[in-house]
Steps between C-alpha positions, in 0.01 A plus 500: 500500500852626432675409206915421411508593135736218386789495203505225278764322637330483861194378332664234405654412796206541785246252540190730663236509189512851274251764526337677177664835462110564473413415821768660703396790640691865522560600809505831580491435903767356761811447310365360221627204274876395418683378234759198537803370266704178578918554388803333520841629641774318570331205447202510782165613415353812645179652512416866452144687663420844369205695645293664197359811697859598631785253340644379817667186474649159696732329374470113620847271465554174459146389344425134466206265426321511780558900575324521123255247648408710770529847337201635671590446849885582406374826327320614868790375733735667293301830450442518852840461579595822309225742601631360849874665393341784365153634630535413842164508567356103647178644500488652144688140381258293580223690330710480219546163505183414551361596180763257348306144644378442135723550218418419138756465229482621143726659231691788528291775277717862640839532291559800703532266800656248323775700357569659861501151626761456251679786601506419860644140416796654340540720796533169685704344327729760490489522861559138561730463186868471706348343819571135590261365706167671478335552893190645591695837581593520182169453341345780732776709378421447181125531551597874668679596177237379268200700721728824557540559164369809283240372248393708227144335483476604828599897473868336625384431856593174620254198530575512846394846522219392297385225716512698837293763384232240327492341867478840676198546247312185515583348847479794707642465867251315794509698781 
């Protein structure tokens, strides 16, 4: 079972039951776990997903109860939609996906992550900062800027970089 490492303010917010650190497992296979943060800008609520093994991230806008409600099911729609915009591989995607049909939730236990997590939300908001109505193009924009850029805890490639080359590794092409 995969795991979203959670930040305290999620927690709080999300009504799926809390895994034990203890009993989450690493995973070294497949993408691995992620990390999530809930934020406000400009007064709406939006949720952050950070991969642990390569620090790719979604941003999702707009958050409300029943997104938080459903944070499992939003977490795979929304993943799949990005690897859709940037893998381009249906095959590979669903494979991915796959792995994601039981989530557990727990606390957030990798300040590395978190702090890139934090990064990449000030990235956003930058990004977003002088716009006035916030779109889905926007967001993707955003979401290129945040996974095309240099990160030291990654030897400065990008997470995107990151991410394709994880894939190319662990989901190699069906012929």
């Amino acid at each position: 079972m995969r795991a979203i490492h959670c930040s305290q303010n999620l927690l709080k917010e999300i009504p799926d039951p809390v895994t034990d650190l203890n009993d989450v497992s690493v995973s070294n296979s497949g993408l691995g776990n992620w990390y999530s943060d809930i934020f406000k800008f400009n007064r709406k609520k939006y949720l952050i997903f950070t991969n642990e093994r390569t620090l790719f991230s979604f941003f999702v806008y707009s958050v409300n109860r029943h997104d938080v409600e459903t944070i499992s099911s939003l977490f795979s729609e929304k993943l799949k939609r990005y690897l859709q915009e940037f893998v381009h591989d249906e095959n590979r995607i669903n494979r991915i996906i796959s792995e994601y049909n039981e989530i557990c939730f727990c606390k957030s236990d990798d300040s590395t992550v978190a702090e890139s997590m934090d990064f990449f939300i000030k990235i956003f908001e930058s990004r977003l900062e002088f716009i006035d109505e916030v779109t889905d193009r926007e967001i993707l924009i955003a979401n290129i800027q945040v996974n095309t850029t240099p990160m030291a805890v990654l030897n400065y490639a990008s997470p995107l970089r990151k991410l394709r080359d994880l894939i190319d590794k662990e989901y190699p092409a069906v012929s």
